[in-house]
C-alpha positions as CSV (number, residue, x, y, z in Angstrom):
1,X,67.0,51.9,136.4
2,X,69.2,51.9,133.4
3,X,72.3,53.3,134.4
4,X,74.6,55.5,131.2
5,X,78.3,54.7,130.8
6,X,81.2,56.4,129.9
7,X,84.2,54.7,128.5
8,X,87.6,56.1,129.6
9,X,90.5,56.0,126.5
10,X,92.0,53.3,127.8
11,X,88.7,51.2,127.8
12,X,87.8,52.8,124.0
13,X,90.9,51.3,123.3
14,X,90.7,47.5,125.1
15,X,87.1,47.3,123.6
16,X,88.5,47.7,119.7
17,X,91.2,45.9,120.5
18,X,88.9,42.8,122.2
19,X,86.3,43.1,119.8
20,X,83.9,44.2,122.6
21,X,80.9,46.6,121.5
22,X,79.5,49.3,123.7
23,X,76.0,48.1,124.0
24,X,77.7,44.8,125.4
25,X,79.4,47.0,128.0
26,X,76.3,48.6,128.8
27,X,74.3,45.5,129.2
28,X,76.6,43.8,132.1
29,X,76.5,47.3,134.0
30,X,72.6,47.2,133.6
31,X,72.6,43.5,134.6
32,X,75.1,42.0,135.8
33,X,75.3,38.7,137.2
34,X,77.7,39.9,139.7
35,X,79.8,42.5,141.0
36,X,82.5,42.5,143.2
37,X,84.7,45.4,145.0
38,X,88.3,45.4,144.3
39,X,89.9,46.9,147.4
40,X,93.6,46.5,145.8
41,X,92.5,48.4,143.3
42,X,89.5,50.3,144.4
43,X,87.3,49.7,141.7
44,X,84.1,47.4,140.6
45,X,84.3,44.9,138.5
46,X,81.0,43.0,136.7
47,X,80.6,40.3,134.9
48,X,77.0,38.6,132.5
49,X,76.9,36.3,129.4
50,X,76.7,38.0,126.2
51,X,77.0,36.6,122.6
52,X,81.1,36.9,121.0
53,X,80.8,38.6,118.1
54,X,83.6,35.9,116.7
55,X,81.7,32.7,117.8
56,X,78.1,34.2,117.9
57,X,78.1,31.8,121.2
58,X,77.1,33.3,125.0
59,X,80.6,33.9,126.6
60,X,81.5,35.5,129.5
61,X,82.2,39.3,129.2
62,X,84.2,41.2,132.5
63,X,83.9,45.2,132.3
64,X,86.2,47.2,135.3
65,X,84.3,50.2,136.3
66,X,84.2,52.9,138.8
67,X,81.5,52.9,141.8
68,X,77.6,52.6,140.5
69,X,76.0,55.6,139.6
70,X,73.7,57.7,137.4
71,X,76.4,57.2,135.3
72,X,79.0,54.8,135.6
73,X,82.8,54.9,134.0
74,X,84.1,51.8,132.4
75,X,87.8,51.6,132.9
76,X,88.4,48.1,131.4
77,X,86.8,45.0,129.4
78,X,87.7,41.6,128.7
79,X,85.9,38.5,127.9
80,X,87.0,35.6,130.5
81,X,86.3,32.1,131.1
82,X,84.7,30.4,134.2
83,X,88.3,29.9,135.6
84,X,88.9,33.5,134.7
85,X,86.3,34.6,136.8
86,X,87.4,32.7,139.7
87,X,90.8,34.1,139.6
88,X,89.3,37.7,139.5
89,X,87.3,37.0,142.7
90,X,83.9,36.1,141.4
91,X,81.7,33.2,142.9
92,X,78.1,33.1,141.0
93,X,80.2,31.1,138.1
């Protein structure tokens, strides 16, 4: 099931900023290597490899979101590194 997003204005804004496009987004909700709860901050956050559009090379692409649903709100996006992801609480690195 492919699930539809909606970006809040503080993720619009993080995404221009980051250079991260909305089909990227889209694609680690849809199928994401992993997910994790934050209970600090009670949210999601998901992670998958997609291709930088800088280095045109797979790199790691985090998106904060709220709980999965038919749709699903993306609060946050950021491209990471392994160690990155580690810090953030993920373990299928």
């Amino acid at each position: 099931m492919s699930r539809s997003v909606k970006f809040t204005k503080h993720a619009k804004l993080r995404a221009l900023e980051r250079d991260v496009n909305s089909e990227d987004a889209e694609f680690v909700i849809n199928s994401p290597i992993e997910t994790i709860f934050d209970p600090e901050r009670q949210n999601y956050k998901s992670f998958s490899l997609v291709n930088h559009p800088l280095t045109k090379g797979p790199a790691y692409l985090m998106v904060v979101h709220g709980k999965f649903n038919t749709r699903v709100t993306i609060i946050s996006v950021m491209w990471q590194t392994r160690g990155g992801l580690r810090k953030n609480g993920f373990n299928k690195v």
